[in-house]
C-alpha positions as CSV (number, residue, x, y, z in Angstrom):
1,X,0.0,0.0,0.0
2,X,1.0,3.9,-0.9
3,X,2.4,5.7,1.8
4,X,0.2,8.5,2.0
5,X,1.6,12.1,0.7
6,X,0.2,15.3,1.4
7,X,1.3,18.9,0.4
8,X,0.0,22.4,-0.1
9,X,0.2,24.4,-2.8
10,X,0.0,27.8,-2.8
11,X,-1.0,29.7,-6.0
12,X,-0.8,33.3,-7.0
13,X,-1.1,35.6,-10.7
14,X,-1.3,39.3,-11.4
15,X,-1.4,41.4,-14.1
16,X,-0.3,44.9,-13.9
17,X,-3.1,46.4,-16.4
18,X,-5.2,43.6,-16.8
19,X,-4.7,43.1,-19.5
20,X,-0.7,44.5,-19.0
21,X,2.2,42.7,-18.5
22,X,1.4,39.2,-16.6
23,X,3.3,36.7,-13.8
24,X,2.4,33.8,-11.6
25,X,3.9,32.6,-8.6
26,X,3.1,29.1,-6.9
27,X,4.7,27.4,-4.2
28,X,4.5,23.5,-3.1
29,X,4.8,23.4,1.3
30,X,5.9,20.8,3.9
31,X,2.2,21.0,6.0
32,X,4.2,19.5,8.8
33,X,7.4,22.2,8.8
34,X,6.0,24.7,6.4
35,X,9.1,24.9,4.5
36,X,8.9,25.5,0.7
37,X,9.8,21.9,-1.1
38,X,9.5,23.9,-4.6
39,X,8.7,27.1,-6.2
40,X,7.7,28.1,-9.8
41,X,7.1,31.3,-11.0
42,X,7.4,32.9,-14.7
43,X,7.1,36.0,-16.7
44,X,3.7,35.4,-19.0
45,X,4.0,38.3,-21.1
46,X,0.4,40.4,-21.6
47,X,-2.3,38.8,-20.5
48,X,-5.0,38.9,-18.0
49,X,-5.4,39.0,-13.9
50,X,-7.5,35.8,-14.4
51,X,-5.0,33.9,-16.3
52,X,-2.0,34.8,-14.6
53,X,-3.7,33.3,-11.6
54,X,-5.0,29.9,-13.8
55,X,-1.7,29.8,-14.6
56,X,0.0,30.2,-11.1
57,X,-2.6,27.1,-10.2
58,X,-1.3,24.9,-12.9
59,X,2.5,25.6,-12.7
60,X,1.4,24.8,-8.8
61,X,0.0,21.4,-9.2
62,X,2.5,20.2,-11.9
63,X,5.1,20.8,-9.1
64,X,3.3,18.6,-6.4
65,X,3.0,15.8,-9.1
66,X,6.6,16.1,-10.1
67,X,8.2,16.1,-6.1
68,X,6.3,12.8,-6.1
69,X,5.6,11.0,-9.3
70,X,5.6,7.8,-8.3
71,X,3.0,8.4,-5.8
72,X,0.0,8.2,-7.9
73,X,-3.3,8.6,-6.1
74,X,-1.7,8.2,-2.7
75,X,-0.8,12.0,-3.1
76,X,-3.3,14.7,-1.6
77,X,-2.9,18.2,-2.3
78,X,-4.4,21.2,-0.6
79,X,-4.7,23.8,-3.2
80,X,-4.9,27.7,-1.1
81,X,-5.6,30.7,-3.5
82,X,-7.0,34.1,-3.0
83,X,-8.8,34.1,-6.2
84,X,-12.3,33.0,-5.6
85,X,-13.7,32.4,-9.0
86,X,-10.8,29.8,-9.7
87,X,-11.2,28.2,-6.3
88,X,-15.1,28.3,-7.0
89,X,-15.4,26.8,-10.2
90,X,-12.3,23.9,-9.6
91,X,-14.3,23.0,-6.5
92,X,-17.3,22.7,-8.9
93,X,-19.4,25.4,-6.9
94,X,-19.6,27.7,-9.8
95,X,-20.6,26.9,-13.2
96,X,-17.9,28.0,-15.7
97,X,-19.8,29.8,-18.4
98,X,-17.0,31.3,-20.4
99,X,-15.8,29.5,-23.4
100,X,-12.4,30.1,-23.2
101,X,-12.4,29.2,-19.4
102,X,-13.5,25.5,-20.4
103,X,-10.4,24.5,-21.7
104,X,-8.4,26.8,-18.8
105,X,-10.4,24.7,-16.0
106,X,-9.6,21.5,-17.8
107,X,-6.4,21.8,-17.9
108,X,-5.6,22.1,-14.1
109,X,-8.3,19.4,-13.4
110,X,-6.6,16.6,-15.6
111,X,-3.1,17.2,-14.0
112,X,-3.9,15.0,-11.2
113,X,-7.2,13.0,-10.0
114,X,-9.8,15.3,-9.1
115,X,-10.2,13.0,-5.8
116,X,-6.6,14.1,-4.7
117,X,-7.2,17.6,-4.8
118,X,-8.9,19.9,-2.4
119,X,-9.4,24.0,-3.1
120,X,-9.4,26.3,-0.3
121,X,-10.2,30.7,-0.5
122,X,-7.7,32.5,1.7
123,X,-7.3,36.3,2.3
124,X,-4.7,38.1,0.2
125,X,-2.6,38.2,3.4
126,X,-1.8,34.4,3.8
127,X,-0.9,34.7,0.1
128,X,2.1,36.3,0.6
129,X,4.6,33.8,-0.5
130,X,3.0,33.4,-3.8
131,X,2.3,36.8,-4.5
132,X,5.6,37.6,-3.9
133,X,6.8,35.1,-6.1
134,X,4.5,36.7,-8.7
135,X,5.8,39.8,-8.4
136,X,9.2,39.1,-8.6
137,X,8.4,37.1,-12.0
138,X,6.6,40.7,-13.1
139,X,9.6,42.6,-12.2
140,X,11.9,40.1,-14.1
141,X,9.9,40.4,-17.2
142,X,10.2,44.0,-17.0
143,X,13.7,43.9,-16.4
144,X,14.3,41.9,-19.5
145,X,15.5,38.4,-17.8
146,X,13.9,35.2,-16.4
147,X,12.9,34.7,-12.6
148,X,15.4,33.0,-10.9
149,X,14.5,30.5,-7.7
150,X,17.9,31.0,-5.8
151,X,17.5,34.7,-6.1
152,X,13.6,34.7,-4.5
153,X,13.2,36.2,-1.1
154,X,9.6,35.5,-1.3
155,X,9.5,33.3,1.6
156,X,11.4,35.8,3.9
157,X,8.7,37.1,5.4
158,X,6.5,34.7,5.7
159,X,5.8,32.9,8.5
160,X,7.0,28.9,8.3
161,X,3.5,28.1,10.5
162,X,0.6,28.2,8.1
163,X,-2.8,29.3,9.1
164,X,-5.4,26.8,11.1
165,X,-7.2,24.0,8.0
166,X,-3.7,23.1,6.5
167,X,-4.0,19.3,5.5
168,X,-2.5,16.7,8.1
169,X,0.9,15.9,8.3
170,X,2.6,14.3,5.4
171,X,3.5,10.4,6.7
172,X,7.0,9.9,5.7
173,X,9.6,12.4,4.8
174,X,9.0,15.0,1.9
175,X,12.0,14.1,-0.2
176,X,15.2,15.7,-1.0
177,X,14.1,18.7,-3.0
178,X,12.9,20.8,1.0
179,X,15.9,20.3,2.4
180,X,17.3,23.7,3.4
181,X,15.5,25.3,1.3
182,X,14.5,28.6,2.8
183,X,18.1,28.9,4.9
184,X,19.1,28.8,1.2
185,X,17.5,31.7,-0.2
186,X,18.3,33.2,3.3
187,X,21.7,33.3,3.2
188,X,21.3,34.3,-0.7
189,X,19.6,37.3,0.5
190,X,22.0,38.5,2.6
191,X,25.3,37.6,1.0
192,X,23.6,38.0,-2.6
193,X,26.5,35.8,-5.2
194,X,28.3,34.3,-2.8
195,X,26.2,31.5,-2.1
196,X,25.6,28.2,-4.1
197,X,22.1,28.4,-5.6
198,X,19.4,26.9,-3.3
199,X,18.2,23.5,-3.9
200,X,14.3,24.8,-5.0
201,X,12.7,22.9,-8.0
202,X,12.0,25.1,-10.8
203,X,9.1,23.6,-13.1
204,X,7.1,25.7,-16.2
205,X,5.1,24.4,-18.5
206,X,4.9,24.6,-22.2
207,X,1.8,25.6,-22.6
208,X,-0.4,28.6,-21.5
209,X,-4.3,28.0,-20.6
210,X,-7.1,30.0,-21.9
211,X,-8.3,33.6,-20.6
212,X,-11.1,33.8,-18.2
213,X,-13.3,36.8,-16.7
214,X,-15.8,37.2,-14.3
215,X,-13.1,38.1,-11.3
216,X,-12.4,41.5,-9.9
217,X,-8.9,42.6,-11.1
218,X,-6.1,42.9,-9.2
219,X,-2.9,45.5,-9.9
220,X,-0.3,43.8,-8.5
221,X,2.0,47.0,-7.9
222,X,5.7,46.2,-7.6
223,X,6.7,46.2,-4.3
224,X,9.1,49.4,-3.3
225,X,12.7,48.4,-2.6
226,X,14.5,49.9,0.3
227,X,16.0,53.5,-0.1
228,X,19.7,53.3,-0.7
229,X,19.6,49.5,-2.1
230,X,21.6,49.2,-4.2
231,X,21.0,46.9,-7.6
232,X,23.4,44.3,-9.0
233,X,23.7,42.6,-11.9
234,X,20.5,42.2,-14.0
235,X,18.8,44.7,-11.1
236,X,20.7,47.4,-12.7
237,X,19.7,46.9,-16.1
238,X,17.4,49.7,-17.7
239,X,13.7,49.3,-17.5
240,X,13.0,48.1,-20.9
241,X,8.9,47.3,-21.1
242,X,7.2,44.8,-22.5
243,X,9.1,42.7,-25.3
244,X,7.0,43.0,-29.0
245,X,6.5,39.6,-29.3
246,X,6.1,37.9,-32.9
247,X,4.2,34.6,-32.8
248,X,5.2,32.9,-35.7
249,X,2.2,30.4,-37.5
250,X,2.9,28.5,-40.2
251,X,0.0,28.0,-42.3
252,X,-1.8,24.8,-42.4
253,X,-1.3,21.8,-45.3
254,X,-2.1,22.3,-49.0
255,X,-2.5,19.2,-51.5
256,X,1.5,19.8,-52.2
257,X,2.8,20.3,-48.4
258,X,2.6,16.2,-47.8
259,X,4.3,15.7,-51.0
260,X,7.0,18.2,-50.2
261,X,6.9,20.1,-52.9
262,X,8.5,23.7,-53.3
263,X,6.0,26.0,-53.0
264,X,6.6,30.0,-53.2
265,X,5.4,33.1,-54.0
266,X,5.8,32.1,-57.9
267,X,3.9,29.1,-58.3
268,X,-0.2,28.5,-58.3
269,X,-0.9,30.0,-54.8
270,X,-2.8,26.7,-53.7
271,X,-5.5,26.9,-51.3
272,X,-5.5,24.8,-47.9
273,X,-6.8,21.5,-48.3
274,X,-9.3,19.5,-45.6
275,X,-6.3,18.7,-43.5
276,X,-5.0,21.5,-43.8
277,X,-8.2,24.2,-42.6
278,X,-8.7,21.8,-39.9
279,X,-4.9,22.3,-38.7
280,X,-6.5,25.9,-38.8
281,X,-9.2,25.9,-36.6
282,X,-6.6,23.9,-34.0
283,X,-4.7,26.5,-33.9
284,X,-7.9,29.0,-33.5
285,X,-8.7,27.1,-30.7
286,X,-5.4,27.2,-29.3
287,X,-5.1,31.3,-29.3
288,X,-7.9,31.9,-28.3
289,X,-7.5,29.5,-24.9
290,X,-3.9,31.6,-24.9
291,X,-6.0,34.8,-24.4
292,X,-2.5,36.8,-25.3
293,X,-2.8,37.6,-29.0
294,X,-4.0,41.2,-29.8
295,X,-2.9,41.7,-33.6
296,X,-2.9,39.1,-37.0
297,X,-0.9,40.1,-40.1
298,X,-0.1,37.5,-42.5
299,X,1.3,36.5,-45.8
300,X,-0.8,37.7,-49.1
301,X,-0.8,34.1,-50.2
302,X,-4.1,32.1,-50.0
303,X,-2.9,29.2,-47.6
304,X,-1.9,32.5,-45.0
305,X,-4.6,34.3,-45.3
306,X,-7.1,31.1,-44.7
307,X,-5.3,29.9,-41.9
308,X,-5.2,33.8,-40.3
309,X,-8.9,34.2,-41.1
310,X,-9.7,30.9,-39.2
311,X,-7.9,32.3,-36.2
312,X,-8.7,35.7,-36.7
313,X,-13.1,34.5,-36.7
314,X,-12.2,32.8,-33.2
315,X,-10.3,36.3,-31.8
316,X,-12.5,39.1,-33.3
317,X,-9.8,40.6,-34.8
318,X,-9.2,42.1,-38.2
319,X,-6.5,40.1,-40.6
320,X,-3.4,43.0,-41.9
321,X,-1.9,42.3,-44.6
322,X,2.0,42.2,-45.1
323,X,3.3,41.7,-48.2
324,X,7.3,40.8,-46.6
325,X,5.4,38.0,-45.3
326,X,5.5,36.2,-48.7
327,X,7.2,33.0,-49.2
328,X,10.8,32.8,-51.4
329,X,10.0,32.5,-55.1
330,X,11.5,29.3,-55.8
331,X,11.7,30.5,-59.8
332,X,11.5,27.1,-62.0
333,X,11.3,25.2,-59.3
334,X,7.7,25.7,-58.3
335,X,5.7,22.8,-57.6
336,X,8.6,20.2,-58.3
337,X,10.1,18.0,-55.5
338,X,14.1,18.2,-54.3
339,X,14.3,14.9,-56.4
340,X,12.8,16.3,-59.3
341,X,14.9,19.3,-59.2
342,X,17.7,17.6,-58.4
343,X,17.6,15.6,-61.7
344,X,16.1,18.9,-63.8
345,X,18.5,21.6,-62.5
346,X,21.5,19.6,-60.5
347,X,24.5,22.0,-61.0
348,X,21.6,25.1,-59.7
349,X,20.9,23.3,-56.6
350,X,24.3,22.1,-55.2
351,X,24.8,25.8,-56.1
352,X,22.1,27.0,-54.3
353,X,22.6,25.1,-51.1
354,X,26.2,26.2,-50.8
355,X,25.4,30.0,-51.2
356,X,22.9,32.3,-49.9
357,X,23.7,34.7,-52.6
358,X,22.4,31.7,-55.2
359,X,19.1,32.2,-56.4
360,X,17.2,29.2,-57.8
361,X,16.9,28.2,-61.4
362,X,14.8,31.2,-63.5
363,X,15.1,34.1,-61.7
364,X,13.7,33.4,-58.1
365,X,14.9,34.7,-55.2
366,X,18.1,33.8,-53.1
367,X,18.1,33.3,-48.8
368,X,20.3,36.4,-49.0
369,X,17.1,38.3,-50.6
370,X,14.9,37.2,-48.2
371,X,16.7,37.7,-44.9
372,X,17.0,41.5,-46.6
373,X,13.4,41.8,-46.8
374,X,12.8,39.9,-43.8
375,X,15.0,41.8,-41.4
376,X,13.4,45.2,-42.9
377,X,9.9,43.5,-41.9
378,X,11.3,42.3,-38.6
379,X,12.2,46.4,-37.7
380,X,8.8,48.0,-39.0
381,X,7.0,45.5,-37.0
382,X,9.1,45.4,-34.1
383,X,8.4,49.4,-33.7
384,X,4.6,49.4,-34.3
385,X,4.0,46.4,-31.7
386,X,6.1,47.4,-29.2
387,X,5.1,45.8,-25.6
388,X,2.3,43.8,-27.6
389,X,2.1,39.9,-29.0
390,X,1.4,40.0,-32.9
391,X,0.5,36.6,-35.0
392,X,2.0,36.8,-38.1
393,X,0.4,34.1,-40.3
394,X,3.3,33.2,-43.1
395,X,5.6,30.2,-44.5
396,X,8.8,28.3,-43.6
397,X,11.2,30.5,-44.8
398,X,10.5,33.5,-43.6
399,X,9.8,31.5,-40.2
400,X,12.9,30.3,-40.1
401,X,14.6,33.3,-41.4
402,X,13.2,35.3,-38.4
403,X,14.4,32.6,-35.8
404,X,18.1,32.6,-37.7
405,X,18.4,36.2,-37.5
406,X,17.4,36.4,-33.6
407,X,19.8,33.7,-32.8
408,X,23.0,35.1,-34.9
409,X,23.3,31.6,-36.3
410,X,24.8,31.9,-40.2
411,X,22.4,31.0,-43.4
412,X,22.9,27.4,-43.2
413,X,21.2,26.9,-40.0
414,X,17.9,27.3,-42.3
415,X,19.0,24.2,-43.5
416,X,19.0,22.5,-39.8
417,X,15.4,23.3,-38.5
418,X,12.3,21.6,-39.4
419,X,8.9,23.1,-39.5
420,X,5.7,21.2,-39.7
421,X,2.9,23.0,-41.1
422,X,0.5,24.7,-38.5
423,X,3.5,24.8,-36.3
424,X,4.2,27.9,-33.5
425,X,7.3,29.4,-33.1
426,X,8.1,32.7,-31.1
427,X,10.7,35.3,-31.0
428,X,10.3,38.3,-28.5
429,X,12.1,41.0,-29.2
430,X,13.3,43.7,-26.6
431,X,13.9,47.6,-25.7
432,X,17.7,47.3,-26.4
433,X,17.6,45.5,-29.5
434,X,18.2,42.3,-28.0
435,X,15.9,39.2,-28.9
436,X,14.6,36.1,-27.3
437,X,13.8,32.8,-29.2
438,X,10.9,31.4,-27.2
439,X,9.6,28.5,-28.9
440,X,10.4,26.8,-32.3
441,X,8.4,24.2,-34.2
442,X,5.7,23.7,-31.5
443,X,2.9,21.2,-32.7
444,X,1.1,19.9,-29.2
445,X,-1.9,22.2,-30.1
446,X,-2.3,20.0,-33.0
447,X,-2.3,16.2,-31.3
């Protein structure tokens, strides 16, 4: 028989503008020593008060289930939140109405049996820890870098006894990951770089749930620092905003994606097949549980402009047209596959895969000419969204041109990613000038 194992998670989300710029803290406690066994907390970008705190609760319970994965339905976790529609509707007490909060609710509830998991309303004050941690996730995303666990002083202040209908003790001991845990971040605190980083588990997840309503909103001010602190490190960096983040789609199959066909801005401009517009709506539902995108611009060629409409019909927003977006025109080689063009136009393609300066056979147009007009795209669009996410709805190349040019890698790294059609990848790009490859090549929404 399962040794019984019981935690507490404490969950916590705020969005300064709601919608503004998002975080979510969580931690996972000892009930019998009230230590912190892990914490989680993350920078979400813009989004709402609702599912910064959605997202605080799932980031929470993925933690418990990872301290203790072999414990299955032996482990009982006592979920404490000061958001009382989410602790209302995951108890089941309130009916969730909102069709983006469906998919949200479902989410948290499959991450472990709904018999192990009890939810509990606490004031704002017992949230401390968690809200702190949120904070401090808020501040990093201002400050242009990630939230780190050994540099947290969330738990500082918080008292290590928790309030009166904590869960009973957990029967056996509450594994490696709490040991020292708080002294850790302690002695960070006040000898900040000269410590080892503490031993805290760090989990975030991959993908982000849907946006709710219905709560009252909460600011979430950053808290003050002392006068005369002074900052170190990344704490001295400027204050650089909200990245512009570019949310990169690639449009969904036509009849010549599964035959691998090239298939540019020169050739017949195929439509999406069946496959392919159902890819689309996946992705529509995907967004729209996201809650974060606020613009669409996409390729003029039909296969974009279907996929953005489908997503665009799901959001409420209008479709902007960009004609930088555009595939490479592959010239001659439209419509034929690399086998067929190796045996029609050999010498042009060994050429063309050793040079970026090489256009293909009859005139098309060469990587060098697209990175050109990709990188004056990347700047125009940069400026205008500023401290917002964009969609942009286009094709492989430019996709992978995008992520190239963000990483510094040289031309033939276009030759060393794979994109699937329908596939997500994100770049966020900063104050300074600086970008951030946040995803490449990401499918899940489609499986």
């Amino acid at each position: 028989m399962s040794v019984a194992r019981q935690v507490v998670v404490e969950a916590d989300g705020g969005s300064r503008g709601n919608p503004g710029p998002a975080g979510y803290g969580a931690v996972v406690i000892d009930p019998a020593t009230g230590e912190p066994l892990a914490e989680t907390a993350e920078y979400i970008g813009v989004a709402t008060n609702n599912v910064a705190e959605y997202r605080g609760l799932i980031a929470g319970l993925t933690a418990a289930k990872a301290l203790f994965p072999d414990a299955g339905e032996a482990l009982r976790v006592h979920v404490r939140m000061d958001s009382k529609l989410v602790v209302e509707q995951m108890s089941g007490r309130w009916k969730i109405k909102h069709p983006d909060m469906k998919p949200l609710a479902a989410r948290a509830a499959a991450i472990l049996p709904p018999s192990s998991v009890t939810y509990e309303w606490i004031p704002r004050a017992q949230n401390k820890h968690a809200d702190r941690l949120a904070n401090e996730a808020m501040d990093a995303g201002r400050d242009g870098r990630q939230w780190e666990a050994s540099a947290s002083t969330a738990a500082l202040d918080t008292p290590s006894a928790r309030t009166p209908g904590t869960p009973s003790p957990v029967q056996g001991p509450p594994g490696d990951q709490a040991a020292g845990a708080a002294r850790a971040r302690a002695a960070l605190a006040a000898a900040r770089g000269t410590a080892a980083p503490a031993a805290d588990a760090l989990f975030s997840l991959a993908e982000e749930p849907a946006e709710s309503g219905g709560e009252p909103t909460d600011a979430h001010p950053a808290p003050q620092q002392s006068a005369g602190a002074p900052q170190t490190g990344w704490g001295a960096a400027p204050d650089l905003g909200a990245p512009a983040t570019l949310v990169l789609l690639r449009h969904g199959e036509t009849a010549l994606t599964p035959e691998k066909r090239f298939s540019g801005s020169g050739g017949t401009d195929p439509e999406l097949s069946a496959v392919g517009r159902g890819q689309a709506e996946r992705a529509a539902e995907h967004f729209a549980a996201l809650g974060t995108v606020q613009e669409i611009v996409s390729s003029p060629l039909r296969r974009c402009r279907e996929t953005a409409v489908a997503v665009a019909a799901r959001l409420g927003l209008d479709v902007r047209i960009d004609e930088s977006l555009r595939e490479t025109d592959f010239g001659a080689w439209e419509g034929l596959t690399f086998g067929e063009v190796r045996e029609r136009y050999g010498d042009d393609l060994t050429a063309w895969l050793a040079s970026p300066d090489t256009a293909p056979t009859g005139g098309g147009e060469s990587f060098a000419e697209v990175a050109e007009r990709i990188a004056a795209a990347r700047d125009r669009l940069v400026a205008r969204y500023a401290g917002r996410t964009v969609l942009l709805v286009t094709h492989v190349t430019p996709i992978k041109t995008f992520v190239r040019l963000a990483l510094g890698a040289p031309p033939e790294a276009l030759f060393r990613m794979e994109l699937s059609a329908a596939s997500i990848s994100t770049v966020a790009y900063y104050g300074d000038g600086n970008a951030s490859v946040r995803l490449l090549n990401d499918t899940s929404h489609l499986r």
